[in-house]
C-alpha positions as CSV (number, residue, x, y, z in Angstrom):
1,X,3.5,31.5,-19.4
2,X,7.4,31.5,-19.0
3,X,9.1,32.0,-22.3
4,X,11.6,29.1,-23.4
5,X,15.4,30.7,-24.0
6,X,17.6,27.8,-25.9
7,X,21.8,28.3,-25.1
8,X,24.5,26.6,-26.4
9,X,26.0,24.4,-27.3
10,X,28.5,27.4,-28.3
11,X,27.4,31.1,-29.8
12,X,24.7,32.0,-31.5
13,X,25.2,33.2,-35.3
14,X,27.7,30.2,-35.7
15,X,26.2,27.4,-38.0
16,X,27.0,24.4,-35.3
17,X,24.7,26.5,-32.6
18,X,22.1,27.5,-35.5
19,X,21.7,24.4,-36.6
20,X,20.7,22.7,-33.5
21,X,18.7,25.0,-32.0
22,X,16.7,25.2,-35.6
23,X,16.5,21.1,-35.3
24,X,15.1,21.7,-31.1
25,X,12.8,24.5,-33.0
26,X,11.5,22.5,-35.7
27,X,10.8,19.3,-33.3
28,X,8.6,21.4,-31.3
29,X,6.9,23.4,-34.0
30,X,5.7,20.1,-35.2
31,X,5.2,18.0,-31.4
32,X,3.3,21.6,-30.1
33,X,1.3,22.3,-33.1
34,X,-1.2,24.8,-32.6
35,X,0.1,25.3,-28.6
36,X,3.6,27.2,-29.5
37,X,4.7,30.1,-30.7
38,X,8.3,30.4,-31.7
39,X,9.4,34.0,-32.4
40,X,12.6,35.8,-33.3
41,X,14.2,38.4,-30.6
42,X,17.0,40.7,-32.0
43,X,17.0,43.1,-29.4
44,X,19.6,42.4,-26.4
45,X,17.0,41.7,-24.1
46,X,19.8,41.5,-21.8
47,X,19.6,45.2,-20.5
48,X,16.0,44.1,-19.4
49,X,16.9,44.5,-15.8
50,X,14.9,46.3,-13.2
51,X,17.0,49.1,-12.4
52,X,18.6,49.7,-15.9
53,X,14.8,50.0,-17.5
54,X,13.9,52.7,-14.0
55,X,16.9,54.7,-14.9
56,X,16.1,55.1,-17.9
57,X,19.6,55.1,-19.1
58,X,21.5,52.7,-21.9
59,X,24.1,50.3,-21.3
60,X,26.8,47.7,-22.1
61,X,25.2,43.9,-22.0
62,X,26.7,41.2,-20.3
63,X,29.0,39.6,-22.6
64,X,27.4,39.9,-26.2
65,X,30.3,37.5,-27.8
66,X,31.2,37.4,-31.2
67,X,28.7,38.0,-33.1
68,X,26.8,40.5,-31.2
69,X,27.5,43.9,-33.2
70,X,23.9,45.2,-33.0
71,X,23.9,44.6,-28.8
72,X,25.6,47.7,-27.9
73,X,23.3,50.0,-30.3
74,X,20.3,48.8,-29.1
75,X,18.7,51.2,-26.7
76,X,16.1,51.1,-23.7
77,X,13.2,52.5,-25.3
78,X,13.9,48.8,-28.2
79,X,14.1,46.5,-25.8
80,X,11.3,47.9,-23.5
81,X,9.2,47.3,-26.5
82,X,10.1,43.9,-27.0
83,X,9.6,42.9,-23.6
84,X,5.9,44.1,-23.6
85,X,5.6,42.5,-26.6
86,X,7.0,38.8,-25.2
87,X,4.7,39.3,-22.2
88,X,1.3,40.2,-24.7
89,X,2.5,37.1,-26.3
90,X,2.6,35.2,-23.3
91,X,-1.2,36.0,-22.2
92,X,-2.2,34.0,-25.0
93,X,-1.5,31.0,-22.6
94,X,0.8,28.9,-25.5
95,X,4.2,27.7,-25.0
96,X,6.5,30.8,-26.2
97,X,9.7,30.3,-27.6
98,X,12.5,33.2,-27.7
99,X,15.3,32.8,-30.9
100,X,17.1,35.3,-29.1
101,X,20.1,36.6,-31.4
102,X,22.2,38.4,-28.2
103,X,22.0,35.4,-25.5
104,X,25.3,33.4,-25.2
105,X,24.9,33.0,-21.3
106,X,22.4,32.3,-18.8
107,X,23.6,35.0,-16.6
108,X,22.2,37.9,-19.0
109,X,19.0,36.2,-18.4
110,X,18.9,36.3,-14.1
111,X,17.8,39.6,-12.9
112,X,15.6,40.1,-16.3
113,X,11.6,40.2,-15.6
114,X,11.0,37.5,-18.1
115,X,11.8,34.7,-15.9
116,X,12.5,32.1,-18.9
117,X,12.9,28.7,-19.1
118,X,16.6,28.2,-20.0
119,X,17.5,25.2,-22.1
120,X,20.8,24.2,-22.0
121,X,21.8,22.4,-25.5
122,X,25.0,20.5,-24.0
123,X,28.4,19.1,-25.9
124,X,30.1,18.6,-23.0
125,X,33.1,16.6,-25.3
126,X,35.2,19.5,-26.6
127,X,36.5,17.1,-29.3
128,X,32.6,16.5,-30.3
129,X,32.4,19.9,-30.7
130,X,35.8,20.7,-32.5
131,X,34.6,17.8,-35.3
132,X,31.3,19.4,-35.5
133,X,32.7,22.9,-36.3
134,X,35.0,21.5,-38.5
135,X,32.5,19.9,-40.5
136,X,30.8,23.2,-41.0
137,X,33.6,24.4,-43.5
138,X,36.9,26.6,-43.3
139,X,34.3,29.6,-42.7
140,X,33.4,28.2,-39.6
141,X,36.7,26.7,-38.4
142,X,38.4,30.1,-38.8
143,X,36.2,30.9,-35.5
144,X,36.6,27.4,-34.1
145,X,38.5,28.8,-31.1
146,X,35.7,31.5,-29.9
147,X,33.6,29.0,-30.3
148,X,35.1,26.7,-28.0
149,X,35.7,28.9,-25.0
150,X,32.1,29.5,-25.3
151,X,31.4,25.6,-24.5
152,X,33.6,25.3,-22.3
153,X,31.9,28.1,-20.3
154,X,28.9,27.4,-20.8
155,X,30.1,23.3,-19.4
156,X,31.6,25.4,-16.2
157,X,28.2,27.1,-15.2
158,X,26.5,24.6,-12.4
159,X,23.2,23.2,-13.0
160,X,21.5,25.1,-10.8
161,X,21.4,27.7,-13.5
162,X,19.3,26.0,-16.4
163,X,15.8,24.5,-15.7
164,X,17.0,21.8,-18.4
165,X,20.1,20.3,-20.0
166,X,19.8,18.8,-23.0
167,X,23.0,16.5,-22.7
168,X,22.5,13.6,-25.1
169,X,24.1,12.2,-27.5
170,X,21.2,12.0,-30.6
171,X,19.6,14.9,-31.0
172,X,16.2,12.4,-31.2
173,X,16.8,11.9,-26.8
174,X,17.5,15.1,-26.6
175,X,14.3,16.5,-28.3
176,X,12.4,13.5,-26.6
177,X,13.7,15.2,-23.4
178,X,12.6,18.6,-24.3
179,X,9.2,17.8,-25.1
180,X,8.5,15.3,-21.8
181,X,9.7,18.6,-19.7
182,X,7.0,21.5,-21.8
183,X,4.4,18.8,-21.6
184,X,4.4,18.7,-17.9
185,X,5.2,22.4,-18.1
186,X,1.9,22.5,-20.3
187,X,-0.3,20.2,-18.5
188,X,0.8,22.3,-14.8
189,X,-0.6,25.6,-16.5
190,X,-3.4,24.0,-18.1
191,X,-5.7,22.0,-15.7
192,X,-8.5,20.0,-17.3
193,X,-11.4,21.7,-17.6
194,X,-14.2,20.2,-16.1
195,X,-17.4,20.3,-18.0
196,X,-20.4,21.0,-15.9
197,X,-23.4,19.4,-17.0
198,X,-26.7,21.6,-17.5
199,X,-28.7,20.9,-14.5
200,X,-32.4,19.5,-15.4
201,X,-35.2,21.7,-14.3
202,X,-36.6,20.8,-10.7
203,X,-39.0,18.4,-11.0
204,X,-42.6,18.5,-10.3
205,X,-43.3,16.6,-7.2
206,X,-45.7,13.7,-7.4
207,X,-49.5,14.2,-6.0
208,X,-50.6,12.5,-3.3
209,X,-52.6,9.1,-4.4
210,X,-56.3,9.3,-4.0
211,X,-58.0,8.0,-1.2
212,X,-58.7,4.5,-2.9
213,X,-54.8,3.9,-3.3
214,X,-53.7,4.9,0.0
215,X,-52.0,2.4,2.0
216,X,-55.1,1.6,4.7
217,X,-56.0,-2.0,6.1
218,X,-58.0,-2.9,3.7
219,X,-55.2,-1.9,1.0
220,X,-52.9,-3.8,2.8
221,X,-54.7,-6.5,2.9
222,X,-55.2,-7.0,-0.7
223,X,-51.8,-5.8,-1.4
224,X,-50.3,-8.7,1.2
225,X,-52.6,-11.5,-0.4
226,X,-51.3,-10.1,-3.9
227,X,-48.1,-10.6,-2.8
228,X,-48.3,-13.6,-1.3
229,X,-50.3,-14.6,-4.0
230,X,-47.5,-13.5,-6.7
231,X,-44.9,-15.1,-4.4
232,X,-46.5,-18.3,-4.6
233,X,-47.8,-18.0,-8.5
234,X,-42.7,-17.2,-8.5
235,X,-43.1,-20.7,-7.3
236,X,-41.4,-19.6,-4.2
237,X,-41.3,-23.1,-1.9
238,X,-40.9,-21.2,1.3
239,X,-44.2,-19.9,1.5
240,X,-45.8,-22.0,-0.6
241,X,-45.3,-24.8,2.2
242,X,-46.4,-22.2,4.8
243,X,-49.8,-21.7,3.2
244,X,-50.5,-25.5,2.7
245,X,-50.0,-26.0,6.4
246,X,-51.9,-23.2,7.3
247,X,-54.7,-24.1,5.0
248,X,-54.3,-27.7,6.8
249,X,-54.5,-26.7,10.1
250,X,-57.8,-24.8,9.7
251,X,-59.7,-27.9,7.3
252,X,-58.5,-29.9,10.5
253,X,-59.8,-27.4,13.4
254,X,-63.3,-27.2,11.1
255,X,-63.4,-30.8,10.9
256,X,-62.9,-31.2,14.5
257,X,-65.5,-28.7,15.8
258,X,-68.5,-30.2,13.1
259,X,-67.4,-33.5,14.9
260,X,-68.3,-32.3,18.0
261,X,-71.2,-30.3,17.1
262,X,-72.1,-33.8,15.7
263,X,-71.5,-35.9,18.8
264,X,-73.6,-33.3,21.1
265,X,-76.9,-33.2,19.0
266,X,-76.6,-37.0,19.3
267,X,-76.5,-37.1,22.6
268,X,-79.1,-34.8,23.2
269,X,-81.3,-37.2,21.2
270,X,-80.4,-40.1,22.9
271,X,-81.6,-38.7,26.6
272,X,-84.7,-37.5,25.8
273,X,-87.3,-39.0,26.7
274,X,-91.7,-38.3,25.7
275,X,-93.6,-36.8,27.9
276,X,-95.7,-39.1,28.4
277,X,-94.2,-42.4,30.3
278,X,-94.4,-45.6,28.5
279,X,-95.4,-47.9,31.4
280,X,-97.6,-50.9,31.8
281,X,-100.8,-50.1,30.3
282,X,-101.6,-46.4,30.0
283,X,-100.7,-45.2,33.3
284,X,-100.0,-41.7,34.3
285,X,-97.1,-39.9,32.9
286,X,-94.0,-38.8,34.9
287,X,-94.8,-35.0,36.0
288,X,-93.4,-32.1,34.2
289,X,-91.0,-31.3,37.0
290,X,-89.3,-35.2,36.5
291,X,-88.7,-35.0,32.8
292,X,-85.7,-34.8,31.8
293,X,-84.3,-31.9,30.6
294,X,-80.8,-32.7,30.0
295,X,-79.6,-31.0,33.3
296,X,-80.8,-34.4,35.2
297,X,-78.1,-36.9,35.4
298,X,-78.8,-39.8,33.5
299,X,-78.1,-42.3,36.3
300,X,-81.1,-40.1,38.2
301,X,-83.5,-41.3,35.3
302,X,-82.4,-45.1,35.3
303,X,-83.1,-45.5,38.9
304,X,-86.9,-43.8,38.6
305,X,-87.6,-45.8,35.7
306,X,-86.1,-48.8,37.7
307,X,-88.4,-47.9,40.9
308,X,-91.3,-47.1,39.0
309,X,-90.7,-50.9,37.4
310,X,-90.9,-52.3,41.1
311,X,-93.6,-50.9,42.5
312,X,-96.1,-49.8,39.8
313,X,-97.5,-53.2,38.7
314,X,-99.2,-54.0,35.8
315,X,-101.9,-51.1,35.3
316,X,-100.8,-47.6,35.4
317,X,-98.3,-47.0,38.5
318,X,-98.6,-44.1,40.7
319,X,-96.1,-41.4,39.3
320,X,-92.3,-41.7,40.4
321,X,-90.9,-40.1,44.0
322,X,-87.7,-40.1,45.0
């Protein structure tokens, strides 16, 4: 995580810079609560540059202003320290925030390997700020001047050298804006996590059905008329109609056939004739080969009887020729 460095409006260890940067502090002790970690830095992490901590060797910082006496004292071997220590702080993954005592200027902040977050708290009035410092107290307006070259320096620097300007005018916006930028800050760093459900054991497949419940013809069968059956029991009128008409068609086709079964034994019994011929008075019969069978015509059987009539007479004709 990228610790968050607040500067201005003016210099630190003046009361009108204390006091709004402890407002900004106290706002997002309470909005971050158990996601921030506000500590106090009072070594210049200014000399944190590259080549200064390789060489090993002290120096001057870059413009400690007026109230940085312990700046020039501190050495390497300090401020080394403190900047492992802001890094072990920042593995912790929470939102760490620097009340650094030495930085006045975003500049002492650019070739550092902290790579902060620098929050500028703007007054870009200087008559704003005069009032404010005079309403500190004669203490504080002794300073008033120092005070106010360090605002109006700070108002010079472009934007491109803060990651946020706080530039309104109630401190309640400006906090509001300071928190909408560390939540998305927050959120960017901190990616839902998504919670993986256990996975259930793999399940047993199912055995096959016996040999009673497999799907065969006969199964399918039963199952159909069960179906249709439950289909018409839903009262569905679709194929409820379509059975009735089926049943209908085949009472009809039954009907029909007995009919004609009917109307052939009749007519069997009506064409045949005994065996023995009932002429005039006990006459000989017709022979066997001259009965009818049924694969005679009839009209072949009226004539003989009709012949037999002419010429046989009263007593038992001679049998019928053709």
């Amino acid at each position: 995580m990228r610790p968050v460095v607040l500067i201005g409006p003016s210099l630190k260890g003046y009361e009108v810079t204390d006091m709004m940067q402890k407002a900004l502090f106290d706002y997002l002790k309470h909005k971050f609560e158990g996601r921030v970690v506000i500590t106090r830095v009072m070594a210049d992490i200014a000399l944190a540059k590259r080549s200064v901590l390789n060489k090993g060797s002290g120096g001057g910082g870059g413009g400690g202003g007026g109230g940085g006496a312990n700046s020039r004292s501190t050495n390497i071997a300090e401020v080394q320290g403190e900047i492992e220590r802001i890094f072990e702080l920042a593995r912790s993954l929470q939102l760490i925030v620097l009340d650094c005592d030495t930085i006045n200027h975003p500049s002492q902040l650019l070739k550092t390997s902290l790579a902060p977050i620098i929050v500028h708290l703007k007054i870009a009035s200087p008559k704003v700020m005069q009032r404010l410092i005079k309403s500190r107290g004669k203490a504080q307006t002794r300073y008033i001047n120092v005070q106010l070259v360090a605002a109006e320096k700070l108002a010079q620097c472009p934007p491109e050298m803060f990651d946020v300007i706080l530039d309104e005018n109630q401190l309640d916006d400006a906090c509001e804006h300071l928190y909408e930028y560390l939540e998305a800050y927050w959120r960017a760093t901190h990616p839902p996590v998504q919670v993986r459900r256990p996975v259930p054991p793999t399940l047993v497949p199912p055995l096959d059905p016996p040999p009673s419940e497999k799907p065969g013809k006969e199964n399918r069968k039963k199952h159909g008329t069960s179906r249709s059956a439950a289909a018409a029991a839903a009262g569905s009128p679709d194929r409820t109609e379509h059975a009735d008409s089926r049943t209908d068609r085949r009472i009809h086709r039954d009907s029909r056939r007995e009919h004609r079964q009917q109307e052939y034994q009749s007519s069997r019994t009506h064409n045949r004739r005994p065996a023995a011929a009932a002429g005039g008075g006990g006459g000989g019969g017709y022979p066997r080969d001259e009965e009818y069978d049924g694969r005679s015509r009839p009209n072949d059987y009226h004539r003989g009887t009709r012949s037999r009539d002419t010429g046989g007479g009263g007593g038992g004709g001679g049998p019928y020729r053709r």
